[in-house]
RODO-2510 file (C-alpha; in nm, 4 decimals, decimal comma):
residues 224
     n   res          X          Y          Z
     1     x     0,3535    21,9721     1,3382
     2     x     0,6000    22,1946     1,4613
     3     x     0,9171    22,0243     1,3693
     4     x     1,0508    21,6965     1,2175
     5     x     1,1628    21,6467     1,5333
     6     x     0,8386    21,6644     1,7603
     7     x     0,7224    21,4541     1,5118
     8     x     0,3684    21,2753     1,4973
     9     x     0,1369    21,3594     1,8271
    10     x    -0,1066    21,1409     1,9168
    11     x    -0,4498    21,2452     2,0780
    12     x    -0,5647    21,0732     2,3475
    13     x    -0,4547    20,8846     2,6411
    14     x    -0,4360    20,5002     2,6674
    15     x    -0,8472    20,4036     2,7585
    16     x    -0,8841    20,0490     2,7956
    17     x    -0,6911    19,7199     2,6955
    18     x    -0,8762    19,3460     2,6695
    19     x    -0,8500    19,1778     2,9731
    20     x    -0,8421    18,8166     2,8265
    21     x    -0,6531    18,6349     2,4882
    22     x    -0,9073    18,6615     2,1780
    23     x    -1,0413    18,3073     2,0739
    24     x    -0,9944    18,1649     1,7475
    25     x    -1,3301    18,3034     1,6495
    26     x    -1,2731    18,6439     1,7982
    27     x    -0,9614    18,6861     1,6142
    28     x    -1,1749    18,5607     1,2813
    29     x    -1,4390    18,8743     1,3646
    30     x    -1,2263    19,0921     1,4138
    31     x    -1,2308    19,4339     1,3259
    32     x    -0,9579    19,5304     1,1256
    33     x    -0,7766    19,7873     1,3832
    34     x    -0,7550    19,4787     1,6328
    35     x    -0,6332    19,2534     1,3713
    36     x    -0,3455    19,5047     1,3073
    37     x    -0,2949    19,5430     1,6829
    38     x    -0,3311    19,1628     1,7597
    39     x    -0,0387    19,1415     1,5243
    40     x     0,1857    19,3543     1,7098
    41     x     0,1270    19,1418     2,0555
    42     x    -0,1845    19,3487     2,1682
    43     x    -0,3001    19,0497     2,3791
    44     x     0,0371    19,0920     2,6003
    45     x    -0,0246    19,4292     2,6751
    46     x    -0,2726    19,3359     3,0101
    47     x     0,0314    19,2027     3,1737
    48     x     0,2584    19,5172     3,0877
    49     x     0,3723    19,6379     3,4442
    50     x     0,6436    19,9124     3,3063
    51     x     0,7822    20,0294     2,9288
    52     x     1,0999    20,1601     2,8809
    53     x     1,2607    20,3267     2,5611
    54     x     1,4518    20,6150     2,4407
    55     x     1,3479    20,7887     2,1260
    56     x     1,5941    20,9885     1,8656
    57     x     1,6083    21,1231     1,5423
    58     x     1,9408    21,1064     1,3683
    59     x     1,9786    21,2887     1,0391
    60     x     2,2560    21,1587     0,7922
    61     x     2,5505    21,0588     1,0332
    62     x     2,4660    21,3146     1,3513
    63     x     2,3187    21,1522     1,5765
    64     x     1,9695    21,4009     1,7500
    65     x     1,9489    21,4563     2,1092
    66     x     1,7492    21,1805     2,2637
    67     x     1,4158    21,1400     2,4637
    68     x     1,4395    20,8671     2,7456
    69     x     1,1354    20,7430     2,9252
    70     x     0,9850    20,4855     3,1616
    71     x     0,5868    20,4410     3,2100
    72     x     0,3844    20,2906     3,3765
    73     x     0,0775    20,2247     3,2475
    74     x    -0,0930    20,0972     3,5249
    75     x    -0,0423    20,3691     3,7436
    76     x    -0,0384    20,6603     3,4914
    77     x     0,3219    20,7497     3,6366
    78     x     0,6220    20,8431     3,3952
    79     x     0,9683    20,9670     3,4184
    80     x     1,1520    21,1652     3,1717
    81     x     1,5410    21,1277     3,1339
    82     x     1,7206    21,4169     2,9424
    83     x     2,0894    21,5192     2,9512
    84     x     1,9781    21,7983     3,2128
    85     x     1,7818    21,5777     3,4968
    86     x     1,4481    21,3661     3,4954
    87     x     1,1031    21,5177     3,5862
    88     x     0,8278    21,2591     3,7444
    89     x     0,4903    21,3121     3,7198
    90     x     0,1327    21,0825     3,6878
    91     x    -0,0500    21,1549     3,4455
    92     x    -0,4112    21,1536     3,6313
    93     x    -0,2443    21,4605     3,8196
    94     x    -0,0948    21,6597     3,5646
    95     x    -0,0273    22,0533     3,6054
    96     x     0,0457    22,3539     3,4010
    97     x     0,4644    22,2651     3,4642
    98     x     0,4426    21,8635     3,3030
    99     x     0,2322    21,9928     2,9664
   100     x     0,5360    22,0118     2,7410
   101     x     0,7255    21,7561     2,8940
   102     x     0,4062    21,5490     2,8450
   103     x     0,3251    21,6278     2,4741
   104     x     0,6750    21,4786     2,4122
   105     x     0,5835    21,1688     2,5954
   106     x     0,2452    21,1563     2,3849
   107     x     0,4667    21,1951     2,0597
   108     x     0,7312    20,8982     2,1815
   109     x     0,4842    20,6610     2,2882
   110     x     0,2468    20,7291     1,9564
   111     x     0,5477    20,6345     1,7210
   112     x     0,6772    20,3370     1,9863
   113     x     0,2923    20,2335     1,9938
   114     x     0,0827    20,3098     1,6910
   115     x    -0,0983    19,9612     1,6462
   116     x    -0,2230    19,9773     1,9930
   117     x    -0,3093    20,3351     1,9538
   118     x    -0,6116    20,1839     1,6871
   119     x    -0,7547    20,0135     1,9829
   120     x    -0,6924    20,2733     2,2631
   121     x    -0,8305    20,6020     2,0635
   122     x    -1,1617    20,4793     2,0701
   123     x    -1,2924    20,8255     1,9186
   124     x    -1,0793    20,8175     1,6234
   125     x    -1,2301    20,7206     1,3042
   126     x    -1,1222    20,4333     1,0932
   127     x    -1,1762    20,4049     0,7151
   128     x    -1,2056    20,0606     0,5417
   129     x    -0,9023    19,9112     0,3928
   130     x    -0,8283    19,9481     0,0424
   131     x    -0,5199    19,8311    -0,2193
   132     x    -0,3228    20,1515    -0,2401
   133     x     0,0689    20,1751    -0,3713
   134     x     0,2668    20,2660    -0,0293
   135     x     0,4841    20,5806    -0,0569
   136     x     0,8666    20,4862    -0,0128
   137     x     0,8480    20,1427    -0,1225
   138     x     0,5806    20,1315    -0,4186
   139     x     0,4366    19,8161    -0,3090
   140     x     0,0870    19,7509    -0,3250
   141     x    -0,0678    19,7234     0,0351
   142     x    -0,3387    19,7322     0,2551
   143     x    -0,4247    20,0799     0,3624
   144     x    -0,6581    20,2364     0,6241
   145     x    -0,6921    20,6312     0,7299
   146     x    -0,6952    20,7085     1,1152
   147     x    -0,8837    21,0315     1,1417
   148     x    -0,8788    21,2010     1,4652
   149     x    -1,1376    21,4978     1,5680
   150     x    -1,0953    21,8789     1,5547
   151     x    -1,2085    21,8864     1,9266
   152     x    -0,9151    21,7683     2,1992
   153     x    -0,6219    21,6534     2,2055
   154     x    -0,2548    21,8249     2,1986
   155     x    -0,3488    21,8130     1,7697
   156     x    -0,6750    21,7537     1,6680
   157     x    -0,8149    21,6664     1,3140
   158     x    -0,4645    21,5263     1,2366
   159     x    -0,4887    21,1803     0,9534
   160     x    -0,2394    20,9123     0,9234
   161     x    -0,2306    20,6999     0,6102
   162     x    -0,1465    20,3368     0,7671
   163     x     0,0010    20,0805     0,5456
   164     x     0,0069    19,6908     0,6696
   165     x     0,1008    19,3971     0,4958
   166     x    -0,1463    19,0673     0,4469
   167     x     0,0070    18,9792     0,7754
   168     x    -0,1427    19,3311     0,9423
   169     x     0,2077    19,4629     1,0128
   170     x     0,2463    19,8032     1,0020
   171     x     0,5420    19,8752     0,6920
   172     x     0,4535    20,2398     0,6441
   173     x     0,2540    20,5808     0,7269
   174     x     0,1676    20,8942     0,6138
   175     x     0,1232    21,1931     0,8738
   176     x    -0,1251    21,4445     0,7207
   177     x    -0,1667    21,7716     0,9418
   178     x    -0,5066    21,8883     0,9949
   179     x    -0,6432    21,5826     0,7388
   180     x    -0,4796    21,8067     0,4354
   181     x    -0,4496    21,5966     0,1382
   182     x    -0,0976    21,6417     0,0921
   183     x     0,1462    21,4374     0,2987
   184     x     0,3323    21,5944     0,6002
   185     x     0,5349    21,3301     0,6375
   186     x     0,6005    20,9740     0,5227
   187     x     0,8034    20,7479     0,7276
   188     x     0,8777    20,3069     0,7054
   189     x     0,8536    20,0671     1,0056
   190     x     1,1513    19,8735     0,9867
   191     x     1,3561    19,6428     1,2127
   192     x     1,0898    19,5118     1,4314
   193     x     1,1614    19,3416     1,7520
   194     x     0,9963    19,1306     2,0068
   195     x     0,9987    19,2664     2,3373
   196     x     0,8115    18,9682     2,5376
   197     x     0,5675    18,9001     2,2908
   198     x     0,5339    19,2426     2,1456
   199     x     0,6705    19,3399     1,8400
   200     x     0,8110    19,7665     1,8114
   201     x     0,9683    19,8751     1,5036
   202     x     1,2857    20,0297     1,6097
   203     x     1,3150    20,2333     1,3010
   204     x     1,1396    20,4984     1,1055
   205     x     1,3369    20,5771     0,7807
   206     x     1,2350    20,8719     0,5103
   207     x     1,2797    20,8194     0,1538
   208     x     1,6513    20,8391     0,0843
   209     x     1,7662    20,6790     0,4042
   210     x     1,9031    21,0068     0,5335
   211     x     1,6438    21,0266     0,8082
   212     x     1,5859    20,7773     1,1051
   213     x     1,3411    20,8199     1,4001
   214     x     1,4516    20,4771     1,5674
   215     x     1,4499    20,3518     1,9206
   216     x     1,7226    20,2075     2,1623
   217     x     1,7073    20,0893     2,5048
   218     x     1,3463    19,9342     2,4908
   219     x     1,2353    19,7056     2,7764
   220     x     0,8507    19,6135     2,8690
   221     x     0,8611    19,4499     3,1852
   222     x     0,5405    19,1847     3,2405
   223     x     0,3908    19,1177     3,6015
   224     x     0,5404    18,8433     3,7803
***
C-alpha cells in the first residue's frame, strides 16, 4: 500500500451477482462469505441500476480531499468527480490514460463494498471462521482471512483479517500487505446505513479515533 490514503485495493472486477432471492434453505446452506454478504443486502444488488458515493479520509479535524464517483454496474461505465473536472470511461474499454484513475475507483468501491466483494472475487481464498479477539475493540468475534493471489490484480497476494458479528456484519478488518503477518492496517465499520435495502458502513475509524475513512453522498438507485 502506498499510502493511508490509497488505502485497501481490491483485485478483481465485479463477476457475477445471483439473479434470484435465496430461499429459506439456501440461506441455511450457505457458505459463510454469502451469509456475510446476504447480511449486507446482497440479494438487492440484481436490481442496482447506478451507485453513487464520495469517499474521504479526514485525519483529526482536517478534513482529506475527496473521491466522488457514480457507476454503473450494469454497463461497466463510471465517472470520476474531483475538484479539477470528471473523466468518463467503461471499464470493458479501458486504456493506458483511465489506469490510475481506475485503481482509485477499485480502492473506493472495495472499502464502500467489501461484503459483496466475498461473493464477486470468486478466485480469492476464504479460510474457515474462527473465535479470535478483534483489534480496536477486544471483543471476541467471528473471523475469516480473504487471501487474494500473487498473480493479477492492481495488488496481488494482499490478506484481510474480516471480523463479523453472530449477525455476519462486518465490525472490523485487518489489511495485511503481501499476506505478511503483521497488520498494515486495522480499521472499524461503523455507522451503517440502509441505502434501499443495502446496508454501507459510512465510517472506517483507527484506534484512537483520530482517523476516519467515511463516506458521504451515497445513493444506489434500483431499476424501475
Amino acid at each position: 500500500m502506498k499510502s493511508l490514503y490509497l488505502g485497501l485495493i481490491c483485485l478483481l472486477l465485479v463477476s457475477a451477482c445471483k439473479s434470484e432471492t435465496p430461499t429459506t434453505e439456501e440461506i441455511k446452506d450457505a457458505t459463510i462469505a454469502e451469509k456475510i454478504a446476504n447480511a449486507h443486502g446482497f440479494e438487492n444488488w440484481k436490481n442496482v441500476e447506478e451507485v453513487k458515493f464520495t469517499f474521504q479520509v479526514d485525519r483529526d479535524t482536517i478534513k482529506g480531499s475527496s473521491r466522488s464517483w457514480t457507476w454503473s454496474p450494469k454497463k461497466g461505465s463510471v465517472i470520476f468527480e474531483a475538484n479539477y473536472g470528471s473523466i468518463e470511461y467503461t471499464r470493458s474499454q479501458m486504456d493506458s490514460t483511465h489506469v490510475g484513475t481506475d485503481k482509485g475507483f477499485i480502492n473506493d468501491k472495495f472499502w464502500l463494498l467489501v461484503p459483496f466483494q466475498l461473493i464477486w472475487d470468486a478466485s480469492a481464498k476464504i479460510s474457515e471462521s474462527k473465535k479470535a479477539e478483534a483489534p480496536i475493540s477486544k471483543d471476541e468475534l467471528n473471523m475469516i482471512t480473504l487471501l487474494y493471489s500473487n498473480e493479477g490484480g492492481y495488488t496481488p497476494g494482499d490478506a484481510y483479517d474480516i471480523f463479523y458479528s453472530d449477525d455476519y456484519l462486518i465490525k472490523e478488518w485487518v489489511f495485511r500487505k503481501s499476506n505478511t503477518e503483521e497488520p498494515t492496517m486495522a480499521t472499524t465499520f461503523e455507522n451503517y446505513k440502509n441505502y434501499n435495502g443495502i446496508k454501507i458502513a459510512t465510517d472506517h475509524k483507527m484506534a484512537g479515533g483520530n482517523w476516519n475513512l467515511n463516506f458521504t453522498d451515497v445513493s444506489i438507485t434500483l431499476n424501475k
